[in-house]
TORKOL-4160 file (C-alpha; in steps of 0.2 Angstrom, whole numbers, padded with zeros to 4 digits, m for minus):
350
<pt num="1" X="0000" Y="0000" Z="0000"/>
<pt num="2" X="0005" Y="0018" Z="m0002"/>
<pt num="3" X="0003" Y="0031" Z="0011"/>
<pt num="4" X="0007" Y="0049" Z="0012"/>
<pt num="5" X="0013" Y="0052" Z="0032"/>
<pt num="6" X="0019" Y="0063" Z="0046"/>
<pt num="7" X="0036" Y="0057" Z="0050"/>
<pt num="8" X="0039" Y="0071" Z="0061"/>
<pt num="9" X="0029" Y="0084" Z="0071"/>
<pt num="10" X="0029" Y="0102" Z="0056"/>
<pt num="11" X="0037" Y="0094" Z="0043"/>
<pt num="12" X="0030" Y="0091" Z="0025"/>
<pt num="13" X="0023" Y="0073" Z="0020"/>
<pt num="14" X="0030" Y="0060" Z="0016"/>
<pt num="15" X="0026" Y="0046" Z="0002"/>
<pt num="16" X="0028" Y="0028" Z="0008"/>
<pt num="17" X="0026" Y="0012" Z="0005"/>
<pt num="18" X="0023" Y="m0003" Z="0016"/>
<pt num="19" X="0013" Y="m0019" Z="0018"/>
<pt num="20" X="m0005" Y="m0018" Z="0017"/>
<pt num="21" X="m0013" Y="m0023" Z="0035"/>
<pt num="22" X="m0021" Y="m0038" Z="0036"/>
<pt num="23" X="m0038" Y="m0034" Z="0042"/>
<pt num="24" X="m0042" Y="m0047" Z="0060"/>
<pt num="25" X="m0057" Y="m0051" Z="0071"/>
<pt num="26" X="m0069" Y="m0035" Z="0068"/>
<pt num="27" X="m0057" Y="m0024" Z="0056"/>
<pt num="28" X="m0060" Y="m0021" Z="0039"/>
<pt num="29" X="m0049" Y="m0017" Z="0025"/>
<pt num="30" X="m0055" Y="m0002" Z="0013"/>
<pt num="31" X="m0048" Y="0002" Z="m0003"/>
<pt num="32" X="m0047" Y="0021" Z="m0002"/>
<pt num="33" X="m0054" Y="0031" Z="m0016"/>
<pt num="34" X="m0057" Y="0048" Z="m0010"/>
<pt num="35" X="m0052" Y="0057" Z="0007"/>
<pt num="36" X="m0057" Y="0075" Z="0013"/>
<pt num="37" X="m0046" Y="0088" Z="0017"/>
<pt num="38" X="m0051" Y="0094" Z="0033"/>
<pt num="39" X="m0041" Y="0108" Z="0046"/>
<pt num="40" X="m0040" Y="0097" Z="0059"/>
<pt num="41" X="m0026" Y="0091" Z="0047"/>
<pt num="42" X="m0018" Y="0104" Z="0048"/>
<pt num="43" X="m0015" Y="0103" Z="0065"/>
<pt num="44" X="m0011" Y="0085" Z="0067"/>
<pt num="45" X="0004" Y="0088" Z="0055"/>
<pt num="46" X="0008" Y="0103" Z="0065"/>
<pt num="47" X="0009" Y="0090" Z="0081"/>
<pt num="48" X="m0004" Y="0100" Z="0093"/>
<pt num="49" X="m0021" Y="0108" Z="0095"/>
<pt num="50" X="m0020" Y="0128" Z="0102"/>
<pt num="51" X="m0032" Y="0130" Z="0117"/>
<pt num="52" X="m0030" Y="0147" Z="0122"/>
<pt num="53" X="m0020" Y="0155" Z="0135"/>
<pt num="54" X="m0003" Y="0150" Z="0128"/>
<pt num="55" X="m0008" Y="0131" Z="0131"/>
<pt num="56" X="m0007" Y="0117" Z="0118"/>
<pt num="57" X="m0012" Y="0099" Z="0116"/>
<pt num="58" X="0001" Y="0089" Z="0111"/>
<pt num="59" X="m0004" Y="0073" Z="0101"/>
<pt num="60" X="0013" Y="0067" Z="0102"/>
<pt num="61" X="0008" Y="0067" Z="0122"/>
<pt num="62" X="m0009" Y="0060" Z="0118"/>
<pt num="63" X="m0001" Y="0045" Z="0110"/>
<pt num="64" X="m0004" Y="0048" Z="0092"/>
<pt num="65" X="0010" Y="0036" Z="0083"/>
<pt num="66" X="0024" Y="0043" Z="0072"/>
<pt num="67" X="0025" Y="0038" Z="0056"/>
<pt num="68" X="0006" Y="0043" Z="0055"/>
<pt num="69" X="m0007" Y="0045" Z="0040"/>
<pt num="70" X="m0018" Y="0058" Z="0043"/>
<pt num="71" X="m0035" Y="0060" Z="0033"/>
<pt num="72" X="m0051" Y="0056" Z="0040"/>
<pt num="73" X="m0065" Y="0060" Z="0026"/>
<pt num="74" X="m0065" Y="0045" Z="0020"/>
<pt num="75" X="m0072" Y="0034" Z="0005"/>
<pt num="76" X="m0066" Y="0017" Z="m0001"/>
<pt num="77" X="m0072" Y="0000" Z="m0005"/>
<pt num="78" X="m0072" Y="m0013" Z="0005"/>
<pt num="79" X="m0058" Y="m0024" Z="0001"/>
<pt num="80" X="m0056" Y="m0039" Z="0015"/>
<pt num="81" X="m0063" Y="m0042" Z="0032"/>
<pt num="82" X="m0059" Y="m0050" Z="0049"/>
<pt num="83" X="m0068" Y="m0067" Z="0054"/>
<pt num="84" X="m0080" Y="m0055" Z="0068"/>
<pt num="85" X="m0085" Y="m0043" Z="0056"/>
<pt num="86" X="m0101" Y="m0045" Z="0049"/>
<pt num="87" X="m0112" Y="m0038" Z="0036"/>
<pt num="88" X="m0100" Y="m0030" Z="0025"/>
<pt num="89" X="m0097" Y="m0039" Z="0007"/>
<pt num="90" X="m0080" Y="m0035" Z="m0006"/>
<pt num="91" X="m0083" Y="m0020" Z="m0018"/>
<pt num="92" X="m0096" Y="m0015" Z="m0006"/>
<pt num="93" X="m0094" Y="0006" Z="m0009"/>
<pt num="94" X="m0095" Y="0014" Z="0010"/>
<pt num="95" X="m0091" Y="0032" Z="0018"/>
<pt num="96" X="m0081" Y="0028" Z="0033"/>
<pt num="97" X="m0085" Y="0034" Z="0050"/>
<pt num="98" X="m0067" Y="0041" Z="0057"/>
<pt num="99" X="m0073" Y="0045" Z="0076"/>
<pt num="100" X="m0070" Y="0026" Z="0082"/>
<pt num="101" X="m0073" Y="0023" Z="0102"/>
<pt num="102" X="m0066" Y="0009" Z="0112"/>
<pt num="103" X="m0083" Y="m0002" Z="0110"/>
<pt num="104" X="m0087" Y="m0006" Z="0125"/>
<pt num="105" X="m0092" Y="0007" Z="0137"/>
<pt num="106" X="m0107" Y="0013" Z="0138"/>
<pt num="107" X="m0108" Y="0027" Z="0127"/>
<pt num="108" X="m0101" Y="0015" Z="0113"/>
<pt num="109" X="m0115" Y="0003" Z="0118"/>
<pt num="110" X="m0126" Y="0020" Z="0116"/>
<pt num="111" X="m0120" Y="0022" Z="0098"/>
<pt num="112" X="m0110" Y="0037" Z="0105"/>
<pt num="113" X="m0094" Y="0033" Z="0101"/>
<pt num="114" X="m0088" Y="0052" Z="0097"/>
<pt num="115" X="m0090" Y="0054" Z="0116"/>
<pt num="116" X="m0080" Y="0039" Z="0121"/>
<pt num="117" X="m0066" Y="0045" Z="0135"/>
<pt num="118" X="m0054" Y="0029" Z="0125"/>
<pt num="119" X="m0062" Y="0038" Z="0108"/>
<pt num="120" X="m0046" Y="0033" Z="0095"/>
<pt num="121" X="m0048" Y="0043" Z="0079"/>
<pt num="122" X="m0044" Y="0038" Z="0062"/>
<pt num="123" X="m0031" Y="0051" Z="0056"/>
<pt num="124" X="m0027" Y="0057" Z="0074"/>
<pt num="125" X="m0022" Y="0042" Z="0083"/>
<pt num="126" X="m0025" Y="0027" Z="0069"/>
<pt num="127" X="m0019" Y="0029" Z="0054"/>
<pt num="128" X="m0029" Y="0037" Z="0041"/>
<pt num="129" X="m0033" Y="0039" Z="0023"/>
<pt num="130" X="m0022" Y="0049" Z="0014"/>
<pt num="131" X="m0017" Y="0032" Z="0008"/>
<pt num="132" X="m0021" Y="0018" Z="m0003"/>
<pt num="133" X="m0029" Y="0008" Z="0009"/>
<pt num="134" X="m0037" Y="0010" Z="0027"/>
<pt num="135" X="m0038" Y="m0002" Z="0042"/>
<pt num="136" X="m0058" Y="0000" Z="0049"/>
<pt num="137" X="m0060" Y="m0006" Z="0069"/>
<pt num="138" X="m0079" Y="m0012" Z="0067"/>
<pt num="139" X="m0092" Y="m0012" Z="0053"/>
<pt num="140" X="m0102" Y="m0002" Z="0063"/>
<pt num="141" X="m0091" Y="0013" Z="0056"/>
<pt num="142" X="m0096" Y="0010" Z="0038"/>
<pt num="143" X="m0110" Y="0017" Z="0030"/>
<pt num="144" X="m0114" Y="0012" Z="0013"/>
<pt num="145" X="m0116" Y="0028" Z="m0001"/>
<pt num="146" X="m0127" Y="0020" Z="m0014"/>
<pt num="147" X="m0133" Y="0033" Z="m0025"/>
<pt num="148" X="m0119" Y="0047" Z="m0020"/>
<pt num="149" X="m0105" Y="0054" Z="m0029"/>
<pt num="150" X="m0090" Y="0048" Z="m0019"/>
<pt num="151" X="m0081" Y="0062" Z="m0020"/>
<pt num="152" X="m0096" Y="0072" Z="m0013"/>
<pt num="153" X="m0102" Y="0060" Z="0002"/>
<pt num="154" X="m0080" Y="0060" Z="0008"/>
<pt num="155" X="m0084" Y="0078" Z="0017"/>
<pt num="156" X="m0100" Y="0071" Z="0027"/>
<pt num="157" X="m0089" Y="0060" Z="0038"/>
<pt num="158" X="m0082" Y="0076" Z="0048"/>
<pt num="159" X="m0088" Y="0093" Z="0041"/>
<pt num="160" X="m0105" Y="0086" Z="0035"/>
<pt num="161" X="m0108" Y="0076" Z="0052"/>
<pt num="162" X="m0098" Y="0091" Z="0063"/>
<pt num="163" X="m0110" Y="0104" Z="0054"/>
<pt num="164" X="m0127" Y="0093" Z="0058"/>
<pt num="165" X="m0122" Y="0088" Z="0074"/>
<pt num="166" X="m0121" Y="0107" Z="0078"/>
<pt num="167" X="m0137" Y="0111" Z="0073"/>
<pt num="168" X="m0146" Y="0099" Z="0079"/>
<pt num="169" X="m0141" Y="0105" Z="0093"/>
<pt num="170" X="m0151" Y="0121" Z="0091"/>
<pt num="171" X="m0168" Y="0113" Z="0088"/>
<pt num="172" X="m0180" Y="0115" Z="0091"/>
<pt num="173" X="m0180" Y="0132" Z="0083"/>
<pt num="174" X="m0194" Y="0144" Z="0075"/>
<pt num="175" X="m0187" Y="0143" Z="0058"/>
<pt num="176" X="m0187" Y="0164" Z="0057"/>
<pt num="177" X="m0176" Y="0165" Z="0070"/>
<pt num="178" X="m0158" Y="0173" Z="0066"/>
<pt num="179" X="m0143" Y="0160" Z="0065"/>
<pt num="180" X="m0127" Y="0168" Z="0061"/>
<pt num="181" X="m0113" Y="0155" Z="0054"/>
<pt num="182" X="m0096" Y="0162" Z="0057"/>
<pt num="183" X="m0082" Y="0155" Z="0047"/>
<pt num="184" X="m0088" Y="0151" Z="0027"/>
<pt num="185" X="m0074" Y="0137" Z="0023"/>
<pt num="186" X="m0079" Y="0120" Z="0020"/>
<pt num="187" X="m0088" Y="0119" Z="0039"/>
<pt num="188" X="m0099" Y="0134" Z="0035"/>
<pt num="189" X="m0103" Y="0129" Z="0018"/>
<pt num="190" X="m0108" Y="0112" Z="0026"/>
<pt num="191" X="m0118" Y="0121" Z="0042"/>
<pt num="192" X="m0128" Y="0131" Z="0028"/>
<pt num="193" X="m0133" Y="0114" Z="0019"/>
<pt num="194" X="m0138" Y="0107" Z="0036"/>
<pt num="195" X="m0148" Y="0121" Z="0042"/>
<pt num="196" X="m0158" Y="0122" Z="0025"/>
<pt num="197" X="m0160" Y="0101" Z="0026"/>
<pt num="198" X="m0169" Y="0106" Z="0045"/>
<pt num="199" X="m0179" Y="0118" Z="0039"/>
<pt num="200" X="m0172" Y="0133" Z="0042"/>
<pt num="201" X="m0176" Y="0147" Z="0033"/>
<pt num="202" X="m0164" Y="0163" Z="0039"/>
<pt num="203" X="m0144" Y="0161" Z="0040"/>
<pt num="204" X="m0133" Y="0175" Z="0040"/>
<pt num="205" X="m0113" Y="0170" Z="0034"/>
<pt num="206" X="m0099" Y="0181" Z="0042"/>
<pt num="207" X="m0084" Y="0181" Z="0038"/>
<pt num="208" X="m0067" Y="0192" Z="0034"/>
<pt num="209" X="m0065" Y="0185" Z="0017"/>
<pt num="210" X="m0076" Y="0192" Z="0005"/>
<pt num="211" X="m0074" Y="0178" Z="m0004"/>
<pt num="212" X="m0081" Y="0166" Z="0007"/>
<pt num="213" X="m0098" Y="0175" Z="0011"/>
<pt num="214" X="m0101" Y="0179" Z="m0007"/>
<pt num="215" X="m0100" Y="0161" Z="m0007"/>
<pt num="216" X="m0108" Y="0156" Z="0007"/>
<pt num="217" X="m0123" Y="0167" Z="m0001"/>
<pt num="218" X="m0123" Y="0157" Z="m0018"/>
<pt num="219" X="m0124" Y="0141" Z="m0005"/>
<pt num="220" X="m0139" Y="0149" Z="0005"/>
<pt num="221" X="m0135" Y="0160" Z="0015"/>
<pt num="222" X="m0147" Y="0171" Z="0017"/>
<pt num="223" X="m0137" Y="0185" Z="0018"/>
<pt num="224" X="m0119" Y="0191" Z="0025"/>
<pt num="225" X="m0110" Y="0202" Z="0031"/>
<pt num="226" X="m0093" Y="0204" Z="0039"/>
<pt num="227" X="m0084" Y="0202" Z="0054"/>
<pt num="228" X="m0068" Y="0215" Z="0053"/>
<pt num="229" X="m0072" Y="0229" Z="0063"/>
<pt num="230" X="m0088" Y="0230" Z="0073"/>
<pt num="231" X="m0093" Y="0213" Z="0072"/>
<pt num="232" X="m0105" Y="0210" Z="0084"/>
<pt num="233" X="m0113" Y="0227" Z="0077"/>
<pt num="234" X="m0112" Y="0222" Z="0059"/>
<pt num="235" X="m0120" Y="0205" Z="0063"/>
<pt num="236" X="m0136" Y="0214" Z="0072"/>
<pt num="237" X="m0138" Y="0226" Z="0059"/>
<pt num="238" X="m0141" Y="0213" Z="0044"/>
<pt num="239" X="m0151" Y="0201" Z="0055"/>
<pt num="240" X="m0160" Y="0217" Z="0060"/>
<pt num="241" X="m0156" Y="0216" Z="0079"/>
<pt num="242" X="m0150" Y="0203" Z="0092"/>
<pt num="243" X="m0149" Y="0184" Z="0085"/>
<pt num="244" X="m0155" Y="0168" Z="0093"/>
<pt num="245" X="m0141" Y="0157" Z="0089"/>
<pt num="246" X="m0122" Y="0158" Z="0082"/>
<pt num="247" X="m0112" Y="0144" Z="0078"/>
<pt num="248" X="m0095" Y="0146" Z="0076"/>
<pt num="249" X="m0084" Y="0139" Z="0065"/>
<pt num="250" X="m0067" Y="0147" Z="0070"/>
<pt num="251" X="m0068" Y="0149" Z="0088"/>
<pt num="252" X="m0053" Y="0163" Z="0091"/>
<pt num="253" X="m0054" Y="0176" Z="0106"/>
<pt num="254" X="m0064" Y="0188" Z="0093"/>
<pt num="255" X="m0078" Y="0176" Z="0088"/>
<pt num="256" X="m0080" Y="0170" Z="0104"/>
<pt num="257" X="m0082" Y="0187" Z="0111"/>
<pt num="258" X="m0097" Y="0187" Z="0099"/>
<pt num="259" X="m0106" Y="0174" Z="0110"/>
<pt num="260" X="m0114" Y="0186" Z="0122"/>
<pt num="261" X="m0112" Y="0203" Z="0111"/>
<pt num="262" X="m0123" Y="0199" Z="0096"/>
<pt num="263" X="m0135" Y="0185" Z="0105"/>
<pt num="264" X="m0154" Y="0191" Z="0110"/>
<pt num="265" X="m0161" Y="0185" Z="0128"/>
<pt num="266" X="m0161" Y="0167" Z="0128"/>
<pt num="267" X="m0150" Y="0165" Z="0114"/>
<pt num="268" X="m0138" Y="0150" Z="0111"/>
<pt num="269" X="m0120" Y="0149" Z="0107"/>
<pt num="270" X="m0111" Y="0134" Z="0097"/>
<pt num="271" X="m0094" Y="0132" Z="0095"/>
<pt num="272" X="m0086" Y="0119" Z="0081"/>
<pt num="273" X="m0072" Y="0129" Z="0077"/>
<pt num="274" X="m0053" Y="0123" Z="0086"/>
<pt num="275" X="m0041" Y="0141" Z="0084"/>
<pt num="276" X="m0037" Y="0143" Z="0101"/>
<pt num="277" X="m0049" Y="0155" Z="0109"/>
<pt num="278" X="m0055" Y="0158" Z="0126"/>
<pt num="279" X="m0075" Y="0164" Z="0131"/>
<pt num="280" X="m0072" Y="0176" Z="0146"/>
<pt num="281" X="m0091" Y="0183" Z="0150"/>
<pt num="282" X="m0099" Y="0188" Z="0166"/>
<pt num="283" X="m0108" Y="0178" Z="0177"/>
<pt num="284" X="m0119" Y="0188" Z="0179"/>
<pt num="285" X="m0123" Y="0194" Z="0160"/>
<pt num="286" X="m0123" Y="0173" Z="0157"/>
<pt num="287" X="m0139" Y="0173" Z="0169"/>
<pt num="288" X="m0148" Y="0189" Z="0166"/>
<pt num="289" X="m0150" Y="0185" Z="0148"/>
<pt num="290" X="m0152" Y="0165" Z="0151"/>
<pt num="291" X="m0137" Y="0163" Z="0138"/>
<pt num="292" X="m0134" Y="0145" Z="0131"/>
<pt num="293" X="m0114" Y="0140" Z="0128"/>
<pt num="294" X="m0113" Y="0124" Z="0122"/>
<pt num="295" X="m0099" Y="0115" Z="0113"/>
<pt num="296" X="m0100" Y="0103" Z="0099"/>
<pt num="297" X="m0087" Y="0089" Z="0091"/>
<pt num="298" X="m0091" Y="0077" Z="0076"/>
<pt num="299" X="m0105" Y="0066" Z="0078"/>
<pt num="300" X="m0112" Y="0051" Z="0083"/>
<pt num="301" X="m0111" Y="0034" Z="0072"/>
<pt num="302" X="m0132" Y="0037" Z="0072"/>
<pt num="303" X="m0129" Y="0058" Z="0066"/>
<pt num="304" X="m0118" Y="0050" Z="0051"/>
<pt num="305" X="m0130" Y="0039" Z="0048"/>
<pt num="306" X="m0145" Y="0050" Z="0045"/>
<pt num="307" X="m0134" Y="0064" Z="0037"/>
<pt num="308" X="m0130" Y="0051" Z="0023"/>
<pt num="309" X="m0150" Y="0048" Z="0022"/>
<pt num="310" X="m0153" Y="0064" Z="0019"/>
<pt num="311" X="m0140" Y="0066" Z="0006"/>
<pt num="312" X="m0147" Y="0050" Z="m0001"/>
<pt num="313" X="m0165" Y="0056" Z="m0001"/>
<pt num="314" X="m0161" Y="0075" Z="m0011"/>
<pt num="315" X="m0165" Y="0086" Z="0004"/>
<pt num="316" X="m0146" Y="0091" Z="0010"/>
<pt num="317" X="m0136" Y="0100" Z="m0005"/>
<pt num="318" X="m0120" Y="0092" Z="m0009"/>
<pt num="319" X="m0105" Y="0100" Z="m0018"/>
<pt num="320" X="m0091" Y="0115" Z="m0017"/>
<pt num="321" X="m0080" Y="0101" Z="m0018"/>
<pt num="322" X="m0063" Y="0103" Z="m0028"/>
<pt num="323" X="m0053" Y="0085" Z="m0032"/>
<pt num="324" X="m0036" Y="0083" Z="m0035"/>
<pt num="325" X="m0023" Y="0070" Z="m0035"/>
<pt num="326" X="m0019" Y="0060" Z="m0019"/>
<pt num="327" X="m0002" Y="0062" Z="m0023"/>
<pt num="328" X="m0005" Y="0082" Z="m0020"/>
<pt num="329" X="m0009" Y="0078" Z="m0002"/>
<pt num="330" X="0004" Y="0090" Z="0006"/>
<pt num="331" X="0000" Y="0105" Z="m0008"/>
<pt num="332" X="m0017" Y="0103" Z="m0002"/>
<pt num="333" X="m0012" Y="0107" Z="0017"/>
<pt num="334" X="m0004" Y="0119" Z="0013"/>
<pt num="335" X="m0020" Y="0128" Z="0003"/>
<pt num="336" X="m0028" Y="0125" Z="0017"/>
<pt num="337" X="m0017" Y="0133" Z="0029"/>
<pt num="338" X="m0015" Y="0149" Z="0018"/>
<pt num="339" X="m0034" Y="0149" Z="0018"/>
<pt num="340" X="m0035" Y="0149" Z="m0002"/>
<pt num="341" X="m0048" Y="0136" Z="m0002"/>
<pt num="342" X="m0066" Y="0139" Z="m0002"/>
<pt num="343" X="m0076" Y="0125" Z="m0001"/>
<pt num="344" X="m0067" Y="0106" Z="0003"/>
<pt num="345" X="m0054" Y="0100" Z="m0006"/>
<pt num="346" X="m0055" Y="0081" Z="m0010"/>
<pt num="347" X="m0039" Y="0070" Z="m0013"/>
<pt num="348" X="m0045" Y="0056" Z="m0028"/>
<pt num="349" X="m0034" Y="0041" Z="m0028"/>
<pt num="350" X="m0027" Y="0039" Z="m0047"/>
């Protein structure tokens, strides 16, 4: 098999080639065809997550294994499978679930296995799929894509499911109500196609880049607006006052501040986005005006599950996908990085 690795903590990729695994027990071997390319990434070839206050996470502390592949939109075929695992069949097309729990705690039991404390992510702690091929712990984790464009279902497993996730957790919600999406990348994009498939009818995309809302507009957005001076007063004068909900995208000191500045009475807060901010607000403001804060990670084994429905069935719009080469893997990175993409970039295996 070939991969395309982190051999080191901020260094470039690099192409290898090794023995494919041999898939045992519940594992399953997937042929990879497509993998997103997603900012969480980025930050795993950086070797740390930012969390504010001149702290970090260090994956290398966490136990993520070097060499390691990163990538975690994945889509493949299946290809081989352990004695255990059941119900999967070769050349059987799948969307791969990356957030893998340990299986046997209760949240796994609960098909909650983003939330398991033993959670090991494909891309992040197991290897991933900017590769040729990809070792699945348990069927459970594949969901089949009949009917889908591959490279257009790879996004759902962690900006599609992320994006849903989050807005489920605003529901239920008066469909007239204000929601502000802050960040228009490939998670915004994704939020607006969400919020749309729920129902909703009024979304308001902020953003610095220009680019991005006009973008995020085209997508269906509502309307934008943008967030480089007085945000929280740019965001209440195109919704036409104080909103009921922000989900945030980006999550720096500046959005963050937005939580409480630009949210009506009984307003609700979500935050996707991982730069490294930190939400200082008063107590007392947080009471008086029943704010809701409320953070939101991936999704559940069930949330991909009906995202993939809903893409199956016409109602969530897919696209603002750009393919390219697998081999270009590190060029894509650094795209990423320089924030030159709009929309998610897909690596297509050749």
């Amino acid at each position: 098999m070939e991969s395309w690795d982190i051999v080191e903590w901020g260094r470039g990729l690099q192409h290898r080639v090794r023995e494919a695994p041999v898939p045992r027990g519940t594992e399953v071997l997937v042929r990879v065809t497509h993998c997103g390319v997603c900012h969480t990434d980025v930050h795993v070839q950086e070797g740390y997550f930012e969390l504010g206050g001149g702290q970090r996470m260090s994956l290398a502390v966490r136990g993520s294994p070097l060499p390691l592949t990163p990538g975690h939109e994945i889509v493949g075929e299946v290809v081989a499978a352990g004695e255990e695992a059941h119900g999967v069949r070769p050349g059987q097309r799948v969307l791969v679930n990356p957030w893998t729990g340990c299986g046997e705690c209760p949240l796994c039991r609960s098909d909650q296995d983003n939330l398991c404390a033993n959670s090991r992510s494909l891309g992040i702690s197991l290897q991933g799929g900017f590769a040729s091929h990809v070792l699945v712990p348990r069927p459970k984790y594949l969901v089949d894509i009949t009917g889908l464009d591959p490279a257009l279902a790879a996004p759902l497993a962690c900006s599609g499911v992320s994006t849903y996730r989050a807005a489920r957790k605003l529901q239920p919600i008066d469909p007239g109500e204000w929601v502000a999406v802050i960040g228009c990348g490939g998670l915004g994009l994704a939020a607006i196609s969400a919020l749309r498939a729920l129902g909703h009818a009024r979304i308001l995309a902020c953003d610095i880049d220009e680019r991005k809302t006009d973008a995020a507009v085209q997508w269906g957005a509502t309307t934008a607006c943008s967030i480089k001076a007085d945000a929280a007063g740019e965001i209440a004068s195109a919704a036409g006052g104080p909103l009921y909900a922000i989900m945030d995208f980006v999550g720096t000191d500046a959005t963050m501040a937005l939580s409480h500045a630009a949210l009506r009475k009984g307003g609700r807060y979500v935050v996707c986005g991982l730069f490294g901010g930190e939400l200082k607000v008063s107590s007392t403001v947080l009471a008086l005006r029943e704010l809701a804060v409320q953070g939101s990670i991936v999704g559940s084994p069930q949330d991909l599950r009906e995202l993939v429905a809903l893409a199956q069935a016409g109602t969530l719009r897919l696209g603002n996908v750009q393919p390219r080469p697998m081999t270009e893997a590190q060029d894509a990175l650094v795209d990423l990085a320089a924030g030159r993409v709009i929309g998610r970039q897909v690596l297509v295996a050749g």
